[in-house]
FIBA-757123 format. One line per 3 residues: their letters; for each residue x negated, y negated, z of N, C-alpha, C. Coordinates in Angstrom, 3 decimals, always signed. Example, Ala and Ser with C-alpha at 12.3 -4.5 7.8 and 13.67 -1.06 7.14 Angstrom:
2
AS = -13.190,+5.690,+7.800,-12.300,+4.500,+7.800,-13.200,+3.300,+7.800  -12.850,+2.250,+7.080,-13.670,+1.060,+7.140,-12.900,-0.030,+7.870
END
This chain:
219
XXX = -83.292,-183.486,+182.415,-81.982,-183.825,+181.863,-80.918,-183.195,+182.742  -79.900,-183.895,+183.028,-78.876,-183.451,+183.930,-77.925,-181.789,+183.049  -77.793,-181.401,+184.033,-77.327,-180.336,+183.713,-75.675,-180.793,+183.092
XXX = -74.974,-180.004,+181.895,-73.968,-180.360,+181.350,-72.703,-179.413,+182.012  -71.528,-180.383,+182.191,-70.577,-179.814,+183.098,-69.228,-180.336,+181.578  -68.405,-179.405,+181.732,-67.302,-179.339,+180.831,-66.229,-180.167,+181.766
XXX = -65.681,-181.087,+181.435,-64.476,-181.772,+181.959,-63.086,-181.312,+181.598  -62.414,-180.661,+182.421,-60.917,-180.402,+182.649,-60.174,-181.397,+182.014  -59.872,-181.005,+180.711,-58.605,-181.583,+180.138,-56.945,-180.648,+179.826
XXX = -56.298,-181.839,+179.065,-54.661,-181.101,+179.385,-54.788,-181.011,+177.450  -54.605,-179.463,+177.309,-54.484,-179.485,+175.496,-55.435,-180.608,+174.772  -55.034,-181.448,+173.957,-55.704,-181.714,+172.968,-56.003,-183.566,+173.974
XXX = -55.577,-183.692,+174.699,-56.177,-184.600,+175.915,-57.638,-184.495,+176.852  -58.092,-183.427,+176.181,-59.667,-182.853,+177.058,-60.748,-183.874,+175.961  -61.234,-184.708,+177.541,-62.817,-185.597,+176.755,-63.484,-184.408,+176.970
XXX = -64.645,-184.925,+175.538,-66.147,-183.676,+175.195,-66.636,-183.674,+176.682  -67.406,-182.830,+176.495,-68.611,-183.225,+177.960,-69.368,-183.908,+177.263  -70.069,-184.483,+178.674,-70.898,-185.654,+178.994,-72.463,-185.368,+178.589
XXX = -73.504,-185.793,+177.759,-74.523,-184.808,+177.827,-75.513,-186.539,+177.750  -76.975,-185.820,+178.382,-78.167,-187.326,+178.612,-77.356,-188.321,+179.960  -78.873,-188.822,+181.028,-78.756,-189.723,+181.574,-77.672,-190.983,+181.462
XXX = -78.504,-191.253,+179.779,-78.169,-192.504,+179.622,-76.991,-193.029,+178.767  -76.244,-191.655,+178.431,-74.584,-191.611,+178.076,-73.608,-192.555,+178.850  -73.157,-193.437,+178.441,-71.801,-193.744,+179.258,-70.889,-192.771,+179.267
XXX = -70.014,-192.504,+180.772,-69.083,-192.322,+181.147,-67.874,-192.507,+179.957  -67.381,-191.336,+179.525,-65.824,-191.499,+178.786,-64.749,-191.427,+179.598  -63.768,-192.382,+179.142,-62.460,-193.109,+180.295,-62.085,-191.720,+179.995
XXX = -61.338,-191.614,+181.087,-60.497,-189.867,+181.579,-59.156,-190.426,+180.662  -58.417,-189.487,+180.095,-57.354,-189.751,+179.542,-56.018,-188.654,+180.094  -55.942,-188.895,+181.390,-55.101,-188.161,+181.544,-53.452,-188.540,+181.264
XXX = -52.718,-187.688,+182.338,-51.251,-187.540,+181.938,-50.970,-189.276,+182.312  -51.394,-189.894,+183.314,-51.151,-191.615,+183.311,-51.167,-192.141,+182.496  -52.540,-191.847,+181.786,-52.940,-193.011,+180.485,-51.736,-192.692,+179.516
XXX = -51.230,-191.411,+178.994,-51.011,-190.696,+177.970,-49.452,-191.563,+178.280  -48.636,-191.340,+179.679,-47.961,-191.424,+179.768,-47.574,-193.760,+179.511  -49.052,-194.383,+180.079,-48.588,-195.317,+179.994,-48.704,-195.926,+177.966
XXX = -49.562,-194.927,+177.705,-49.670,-195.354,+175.574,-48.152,-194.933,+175.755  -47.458,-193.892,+175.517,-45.997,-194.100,+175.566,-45.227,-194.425,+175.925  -44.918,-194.984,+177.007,-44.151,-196.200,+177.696,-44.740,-197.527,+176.842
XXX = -45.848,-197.298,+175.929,-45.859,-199.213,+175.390,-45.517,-199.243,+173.931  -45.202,-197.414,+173.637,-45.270,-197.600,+171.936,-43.813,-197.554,+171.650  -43.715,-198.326,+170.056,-42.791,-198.516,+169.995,-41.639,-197.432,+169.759
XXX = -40.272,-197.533,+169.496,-39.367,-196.562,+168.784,-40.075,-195.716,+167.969  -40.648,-195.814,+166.954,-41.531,-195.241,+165.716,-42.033,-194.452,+166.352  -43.486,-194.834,+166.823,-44.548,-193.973,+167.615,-43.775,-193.391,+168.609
XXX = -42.831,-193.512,+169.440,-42.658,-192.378,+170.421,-41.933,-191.374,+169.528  -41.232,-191.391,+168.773,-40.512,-190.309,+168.293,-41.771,-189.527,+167.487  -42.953,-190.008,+167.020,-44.247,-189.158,+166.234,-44.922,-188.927,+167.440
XXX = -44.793,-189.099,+168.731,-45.833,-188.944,+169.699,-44.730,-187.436,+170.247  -43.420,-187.527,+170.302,-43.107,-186.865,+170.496,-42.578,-185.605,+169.674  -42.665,-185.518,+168.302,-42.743,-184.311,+167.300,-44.354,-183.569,+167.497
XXX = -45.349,-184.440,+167.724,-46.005,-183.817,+167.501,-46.546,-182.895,+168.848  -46.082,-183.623,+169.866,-45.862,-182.891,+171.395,-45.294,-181.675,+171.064  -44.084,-181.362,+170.434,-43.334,-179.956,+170.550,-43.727,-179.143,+169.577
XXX = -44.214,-179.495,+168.361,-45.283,-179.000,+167.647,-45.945,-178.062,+168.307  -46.862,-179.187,+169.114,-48.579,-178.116,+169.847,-47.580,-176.965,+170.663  -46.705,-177.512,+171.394,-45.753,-176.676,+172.031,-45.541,-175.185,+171.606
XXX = -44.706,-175.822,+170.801,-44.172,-174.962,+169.824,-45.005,-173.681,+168.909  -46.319,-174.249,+168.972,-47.272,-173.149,+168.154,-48.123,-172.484,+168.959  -48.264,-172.691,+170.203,-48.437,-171.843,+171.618,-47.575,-170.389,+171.650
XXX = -46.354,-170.814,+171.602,-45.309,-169.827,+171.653,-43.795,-170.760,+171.558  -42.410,-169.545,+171.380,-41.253,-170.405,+171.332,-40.731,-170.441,+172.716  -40.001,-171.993,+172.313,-39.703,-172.350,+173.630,-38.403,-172.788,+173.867
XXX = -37.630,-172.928,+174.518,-35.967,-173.233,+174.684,-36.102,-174.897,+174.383  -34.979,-175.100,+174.150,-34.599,-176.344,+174.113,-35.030,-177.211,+175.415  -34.288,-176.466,+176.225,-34.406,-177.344,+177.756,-36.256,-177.377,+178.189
XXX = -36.661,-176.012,+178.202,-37.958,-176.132,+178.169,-38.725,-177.874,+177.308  -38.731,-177.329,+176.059,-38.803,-179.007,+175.607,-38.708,-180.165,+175.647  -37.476,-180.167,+176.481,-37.147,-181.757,+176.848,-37.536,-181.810,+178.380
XXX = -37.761,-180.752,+178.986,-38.373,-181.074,+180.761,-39.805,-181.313,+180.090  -40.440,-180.991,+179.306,-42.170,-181.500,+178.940,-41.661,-182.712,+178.423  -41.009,-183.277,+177.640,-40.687,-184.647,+177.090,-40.779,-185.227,+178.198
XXX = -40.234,-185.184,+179.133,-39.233,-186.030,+179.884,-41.248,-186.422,+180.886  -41.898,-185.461,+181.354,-43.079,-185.821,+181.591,-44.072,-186.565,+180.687  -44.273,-185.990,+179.924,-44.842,-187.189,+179.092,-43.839,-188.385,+179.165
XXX = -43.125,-188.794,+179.486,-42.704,-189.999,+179.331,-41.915,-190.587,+178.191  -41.548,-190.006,+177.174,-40.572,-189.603,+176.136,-39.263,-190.073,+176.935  -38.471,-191.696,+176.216,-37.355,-191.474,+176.654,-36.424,-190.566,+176.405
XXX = -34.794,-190.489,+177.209,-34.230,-189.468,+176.622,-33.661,-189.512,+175.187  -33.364,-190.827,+174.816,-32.627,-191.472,+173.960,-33.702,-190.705,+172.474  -35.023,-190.584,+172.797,-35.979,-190.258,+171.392,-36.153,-188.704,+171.703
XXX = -36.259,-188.332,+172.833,-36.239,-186.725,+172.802,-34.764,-186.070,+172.380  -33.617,-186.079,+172.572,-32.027,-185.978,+172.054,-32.759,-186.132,+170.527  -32.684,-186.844,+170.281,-33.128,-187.393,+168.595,-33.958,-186.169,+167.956
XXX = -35.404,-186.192,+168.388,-36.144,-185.246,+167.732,-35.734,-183.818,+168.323  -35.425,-183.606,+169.503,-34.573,-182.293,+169.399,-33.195,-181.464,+168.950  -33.013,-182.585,+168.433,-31.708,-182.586,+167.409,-31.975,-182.065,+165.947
XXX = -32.801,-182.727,+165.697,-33.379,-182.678,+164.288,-34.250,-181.194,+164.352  -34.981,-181.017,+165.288,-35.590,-179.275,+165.473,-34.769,-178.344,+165.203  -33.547,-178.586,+166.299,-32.090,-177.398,+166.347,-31.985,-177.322,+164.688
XXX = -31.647,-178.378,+164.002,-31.095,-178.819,+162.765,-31.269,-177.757,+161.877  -33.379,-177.934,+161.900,-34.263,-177.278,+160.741,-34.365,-175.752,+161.436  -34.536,-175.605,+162.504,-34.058,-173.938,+163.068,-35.299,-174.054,+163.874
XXX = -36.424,-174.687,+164.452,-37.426,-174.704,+165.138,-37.128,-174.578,+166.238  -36.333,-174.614,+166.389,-35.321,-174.412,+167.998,-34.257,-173.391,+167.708  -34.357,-172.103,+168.630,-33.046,-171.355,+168.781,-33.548,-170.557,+169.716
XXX = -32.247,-171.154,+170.597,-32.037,-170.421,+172.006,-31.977,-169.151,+171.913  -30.828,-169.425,+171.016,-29.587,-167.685,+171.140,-31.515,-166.664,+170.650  -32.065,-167.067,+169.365,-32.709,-166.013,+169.245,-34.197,-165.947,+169.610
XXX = -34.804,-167.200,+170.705,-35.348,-167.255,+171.766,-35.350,-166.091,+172.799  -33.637,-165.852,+172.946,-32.941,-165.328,+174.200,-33.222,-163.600,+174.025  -32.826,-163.252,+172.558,-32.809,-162.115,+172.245,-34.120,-161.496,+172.101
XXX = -35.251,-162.514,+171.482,-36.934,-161.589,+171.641,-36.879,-161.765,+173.149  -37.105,-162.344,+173.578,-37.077,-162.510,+175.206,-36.433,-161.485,+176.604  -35.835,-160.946,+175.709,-35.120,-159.914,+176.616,-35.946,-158.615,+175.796
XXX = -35.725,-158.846,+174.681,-35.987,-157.355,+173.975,-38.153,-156.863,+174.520  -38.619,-158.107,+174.528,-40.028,-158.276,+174.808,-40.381,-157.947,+176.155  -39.884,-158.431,+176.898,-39.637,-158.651,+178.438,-39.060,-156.645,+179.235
XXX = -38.114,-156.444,+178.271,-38.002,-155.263,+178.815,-38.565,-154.235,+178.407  -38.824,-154.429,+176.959,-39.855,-153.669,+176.320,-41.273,-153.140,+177.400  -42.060,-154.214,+177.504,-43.238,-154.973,+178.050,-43.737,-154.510,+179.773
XXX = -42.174,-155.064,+180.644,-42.597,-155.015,+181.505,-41.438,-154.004,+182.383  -40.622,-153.428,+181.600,-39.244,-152.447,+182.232,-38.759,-153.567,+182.862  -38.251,-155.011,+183.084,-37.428,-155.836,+183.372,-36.186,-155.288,+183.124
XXX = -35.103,-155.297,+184.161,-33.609,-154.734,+184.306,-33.010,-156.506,+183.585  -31.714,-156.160,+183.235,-30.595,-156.938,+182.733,-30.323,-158.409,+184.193  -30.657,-157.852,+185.237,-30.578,-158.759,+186.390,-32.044,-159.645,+186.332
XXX = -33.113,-159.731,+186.229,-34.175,-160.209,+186.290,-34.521,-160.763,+185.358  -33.245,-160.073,+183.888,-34.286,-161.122,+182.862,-32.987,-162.134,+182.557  -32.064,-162.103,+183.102,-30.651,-163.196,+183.424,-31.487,-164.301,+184.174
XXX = -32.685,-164.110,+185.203,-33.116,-164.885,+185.669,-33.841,-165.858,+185.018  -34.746,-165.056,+184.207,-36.050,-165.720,+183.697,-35.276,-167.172,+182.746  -34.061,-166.022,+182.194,-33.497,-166.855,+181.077,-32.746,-167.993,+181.446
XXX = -32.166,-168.090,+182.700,-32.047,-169.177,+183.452,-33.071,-170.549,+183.681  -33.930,-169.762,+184.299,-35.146,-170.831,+184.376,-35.774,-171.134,+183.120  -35.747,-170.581,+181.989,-35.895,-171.061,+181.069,-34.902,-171.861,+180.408
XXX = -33.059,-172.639,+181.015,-32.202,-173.430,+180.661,-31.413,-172.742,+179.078  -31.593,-171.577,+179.309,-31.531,-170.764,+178.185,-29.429,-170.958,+178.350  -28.334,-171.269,+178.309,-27.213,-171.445,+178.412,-26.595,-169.968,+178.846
XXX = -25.368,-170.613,+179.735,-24.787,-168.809,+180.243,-24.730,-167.841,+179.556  -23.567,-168.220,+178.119,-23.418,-168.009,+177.403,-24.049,-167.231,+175.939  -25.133,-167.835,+175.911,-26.099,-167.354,+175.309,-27.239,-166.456,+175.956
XXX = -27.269,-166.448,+176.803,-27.838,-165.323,+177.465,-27.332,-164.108,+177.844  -25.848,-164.322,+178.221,-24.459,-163.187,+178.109,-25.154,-162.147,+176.582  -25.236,-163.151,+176.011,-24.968,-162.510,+174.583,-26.193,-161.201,+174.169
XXX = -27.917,-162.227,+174.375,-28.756,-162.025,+174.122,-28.532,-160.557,+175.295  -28.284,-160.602,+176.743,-28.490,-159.529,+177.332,-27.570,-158.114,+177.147  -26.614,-158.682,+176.577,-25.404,-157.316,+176.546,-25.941,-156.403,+174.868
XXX = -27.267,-157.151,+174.435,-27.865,-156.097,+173.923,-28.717,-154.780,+174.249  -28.906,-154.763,+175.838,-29.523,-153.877,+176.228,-28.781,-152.931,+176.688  -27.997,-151.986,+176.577,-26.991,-151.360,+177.709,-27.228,-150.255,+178.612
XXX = -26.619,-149.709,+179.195,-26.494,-149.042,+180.674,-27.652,-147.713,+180.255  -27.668,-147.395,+178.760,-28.192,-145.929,+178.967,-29.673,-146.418,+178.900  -29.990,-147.497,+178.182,-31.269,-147.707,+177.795,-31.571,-147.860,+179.193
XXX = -31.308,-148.726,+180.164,-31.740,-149.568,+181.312,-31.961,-148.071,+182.027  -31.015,-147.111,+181.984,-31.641,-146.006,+183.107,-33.077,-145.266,+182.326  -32.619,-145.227,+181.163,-33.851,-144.075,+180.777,-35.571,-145.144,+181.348
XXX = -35.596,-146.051,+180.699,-36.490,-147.145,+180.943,-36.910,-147.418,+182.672  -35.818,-147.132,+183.210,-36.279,-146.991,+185.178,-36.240,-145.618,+185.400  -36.370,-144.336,+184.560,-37.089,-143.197,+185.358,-37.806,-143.163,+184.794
XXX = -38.159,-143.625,+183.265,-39.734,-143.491,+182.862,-40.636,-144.309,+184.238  -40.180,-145.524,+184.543,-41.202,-146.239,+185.132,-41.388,-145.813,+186.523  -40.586,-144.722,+186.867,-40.463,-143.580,+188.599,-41.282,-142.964,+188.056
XXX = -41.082,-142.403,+187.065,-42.136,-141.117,+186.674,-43.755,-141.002,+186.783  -44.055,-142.943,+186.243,-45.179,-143.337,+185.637,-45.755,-143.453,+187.020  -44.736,-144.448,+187.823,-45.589,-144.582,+188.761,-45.830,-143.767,+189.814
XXX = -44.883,-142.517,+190.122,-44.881,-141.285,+190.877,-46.706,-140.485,+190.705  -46.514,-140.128,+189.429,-48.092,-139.988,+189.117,-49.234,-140.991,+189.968  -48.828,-141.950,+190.331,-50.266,-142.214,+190.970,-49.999,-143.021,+192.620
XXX = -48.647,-142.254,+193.070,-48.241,-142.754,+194.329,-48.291,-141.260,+195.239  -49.006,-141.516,+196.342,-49.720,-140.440,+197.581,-48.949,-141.302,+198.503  -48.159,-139.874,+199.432,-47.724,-139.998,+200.750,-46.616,-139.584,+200.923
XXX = -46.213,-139.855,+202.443,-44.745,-138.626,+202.523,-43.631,-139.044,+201.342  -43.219,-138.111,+201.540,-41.958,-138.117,+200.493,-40.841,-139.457,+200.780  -40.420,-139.573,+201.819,-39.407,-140.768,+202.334,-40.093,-141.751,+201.883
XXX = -41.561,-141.995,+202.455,-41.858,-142.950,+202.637,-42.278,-143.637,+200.656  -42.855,-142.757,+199.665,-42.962,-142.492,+198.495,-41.866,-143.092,+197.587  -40.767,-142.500,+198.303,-39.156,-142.762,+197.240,-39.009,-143.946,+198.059
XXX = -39.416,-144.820,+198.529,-38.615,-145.811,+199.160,-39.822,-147.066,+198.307  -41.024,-146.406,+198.260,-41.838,-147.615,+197.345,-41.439,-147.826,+196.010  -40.943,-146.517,+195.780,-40.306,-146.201,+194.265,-39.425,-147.073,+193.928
XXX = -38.213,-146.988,+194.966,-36.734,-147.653,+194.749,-37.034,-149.302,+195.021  -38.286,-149.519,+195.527,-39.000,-150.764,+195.688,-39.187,-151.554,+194.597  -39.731,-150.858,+194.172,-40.910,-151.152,+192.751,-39.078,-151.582,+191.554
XXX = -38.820,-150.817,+191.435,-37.714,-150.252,+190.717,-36.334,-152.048,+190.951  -36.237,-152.208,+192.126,-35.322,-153.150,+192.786,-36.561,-154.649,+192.278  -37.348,-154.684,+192.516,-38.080,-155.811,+191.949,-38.079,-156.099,+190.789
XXX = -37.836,-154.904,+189.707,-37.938,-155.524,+188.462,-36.290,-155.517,+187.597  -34.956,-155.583,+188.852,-33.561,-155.949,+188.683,-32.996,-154.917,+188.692  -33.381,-153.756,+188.829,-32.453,-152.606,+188.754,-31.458,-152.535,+189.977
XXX = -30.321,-152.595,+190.048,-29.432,-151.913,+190.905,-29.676,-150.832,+191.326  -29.231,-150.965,+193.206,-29.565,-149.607,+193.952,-29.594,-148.033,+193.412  -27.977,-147.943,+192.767,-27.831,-146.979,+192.145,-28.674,-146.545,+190.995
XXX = -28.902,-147.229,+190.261,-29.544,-147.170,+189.140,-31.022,-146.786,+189.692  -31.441,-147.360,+190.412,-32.710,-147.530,+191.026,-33.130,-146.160,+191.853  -31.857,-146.071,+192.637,-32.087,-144.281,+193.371,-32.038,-143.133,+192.636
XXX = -31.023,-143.413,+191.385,-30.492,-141.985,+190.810,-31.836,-141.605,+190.006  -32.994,-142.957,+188.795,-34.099,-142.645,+188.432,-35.072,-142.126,+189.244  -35.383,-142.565,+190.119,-36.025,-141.708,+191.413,-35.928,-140.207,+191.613
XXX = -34.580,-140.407,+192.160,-33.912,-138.861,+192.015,-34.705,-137.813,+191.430  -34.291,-138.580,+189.526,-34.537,-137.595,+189.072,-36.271,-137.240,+188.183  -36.889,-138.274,+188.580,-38.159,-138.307,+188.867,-38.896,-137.523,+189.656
XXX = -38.501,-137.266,+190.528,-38.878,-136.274,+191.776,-38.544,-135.259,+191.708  -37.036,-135.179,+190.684,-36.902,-133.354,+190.692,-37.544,-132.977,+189.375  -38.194,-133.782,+188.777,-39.038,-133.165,+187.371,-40.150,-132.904,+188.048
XXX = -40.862,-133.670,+188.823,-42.580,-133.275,+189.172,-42.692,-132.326,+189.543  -41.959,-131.649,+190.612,-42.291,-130.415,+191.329,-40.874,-129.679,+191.765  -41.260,-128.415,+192.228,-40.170,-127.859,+192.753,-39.755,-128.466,+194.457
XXX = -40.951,-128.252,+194.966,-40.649,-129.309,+196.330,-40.103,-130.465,+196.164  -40.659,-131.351,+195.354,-40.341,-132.394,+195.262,-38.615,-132.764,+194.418  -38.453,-131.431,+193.828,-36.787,-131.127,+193.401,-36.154,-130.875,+194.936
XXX = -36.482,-130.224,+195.676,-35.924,-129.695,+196.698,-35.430,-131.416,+197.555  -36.786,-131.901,+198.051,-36.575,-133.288,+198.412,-35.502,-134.102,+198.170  -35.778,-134.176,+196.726,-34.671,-134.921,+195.761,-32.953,-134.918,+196.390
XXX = -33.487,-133.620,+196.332,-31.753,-132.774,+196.637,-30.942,-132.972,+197.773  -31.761,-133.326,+199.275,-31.347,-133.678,+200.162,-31.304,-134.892,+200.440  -31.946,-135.993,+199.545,-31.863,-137.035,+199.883,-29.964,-137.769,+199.711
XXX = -30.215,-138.553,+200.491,-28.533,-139.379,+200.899,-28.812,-140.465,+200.600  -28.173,-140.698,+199.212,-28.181,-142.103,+199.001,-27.910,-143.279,+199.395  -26.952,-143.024,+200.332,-26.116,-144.245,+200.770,-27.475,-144.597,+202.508
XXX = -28.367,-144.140,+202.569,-29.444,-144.281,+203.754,-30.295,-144.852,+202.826  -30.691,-145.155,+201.586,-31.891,-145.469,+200.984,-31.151,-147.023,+200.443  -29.739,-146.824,+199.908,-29.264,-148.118,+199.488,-29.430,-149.435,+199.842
XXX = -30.190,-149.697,+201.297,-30.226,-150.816,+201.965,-32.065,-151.091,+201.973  -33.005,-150.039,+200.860,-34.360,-150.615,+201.032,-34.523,-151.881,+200.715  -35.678,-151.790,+201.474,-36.607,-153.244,+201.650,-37.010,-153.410,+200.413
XXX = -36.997,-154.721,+199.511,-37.911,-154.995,+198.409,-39.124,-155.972,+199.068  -40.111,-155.182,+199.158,-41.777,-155.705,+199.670,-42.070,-157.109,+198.210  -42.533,-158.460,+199.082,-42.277,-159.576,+197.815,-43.731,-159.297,+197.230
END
């Protein structure tokens, strides 16, 4: 008997596997097929083909508006029926940006020490609105964002070996990748280095900020 192989499907679009010789072949149902059943169904069915799309979506995790309608718009969902059923989401509250925006930042920086600059990004690419992301981010402010980038000097000081220059410059690295501003980024360092050791206070002490301000962020 042939050995059984699992076929790559998309969500609830995955055919069973194939099992026995003498099984016929099941038609592949991919994003074509899927896309040409909705290009033939009518008004009715696309607007139920498309609730129940943001549904599965939707119970994955939450997702922005815009997020939603760039997956509509692939499946093949005109715009005229996605506007419609994403209208009616906003309506019932299954949709919200603004407080999308706010776990999203609060999770994100929580999670991963993401600075106020990096998660302006994410929230971008997620079509998350200026405005509403203004909002969601000016919940984090200046004192939290430093304490949160010398914990993460501190954390990672503990398991970073090598000269000192070369050390604080992976630091202010690490630190600049996840949005922190130079300053912000050198002064946690700083004072990261003058907690570990007395040498490493001494270090601290001579370093010149305005020579480190121009590090390299390694991608």
């Amino acid at each position: 008997m042939t050995s059984r192989r699992a076929r790559a499907g998309r969500g609830w679009d995955a055919s069973p596997p194939r099992t026995g010789d003498a099984a016929p072949a099941a038609p592949r149902r991919g994003r074509r097929n899927a896309d040409a059943a909705t290009s033939s169904a009518s008004p009715t069915d696309e607007a139920e083909l498309a609730r129940e799309f943001c549904l599965r979506q939707l119970a994955v995790r939450p997702r922005t508006r815009a997020e939603l309608a760039r997956a509509l718009t692939r499946r093949g969902i005109s715009a005229e029926v996605a506007t419609a059923v994403l209208d009616r989401y906003d309506d019932v509250g299954m949709i919200d940006d603004a407080a999308f925006a706010r776990a999203w930042v609060s999770s994100r920086h929580a999670g991963r020490g993401l600075a106020r600059r990096a998660l302006a990004t994410e929230l971008r690419q997620r079509g998350v609105d200026g405005d509403v992301a203004k909002a969601a981010l000016g919940e984090l402010d200046d004192e939290t964002e430093a304490e949160t980038a010398r914990a993460l000097a501190e954390r990672k000081l503990r398991a970073t070996r090598g000269e000192p220059d070369a050390v604080f410059r992976r630091l202010v690295g690490m630190l600049a990748r996840k949005g922190y501003s130079p300053g912000v980024a050198i002064r946690a360092v700083k004072e990261a280095l003058a907690a570990q050791s007395a040498e490493a206070a001494e270090f601290a002490e001579q370093i010149d900020a305005e020579v480190f301000s121009d590090v390299e962020v390694d991608p």
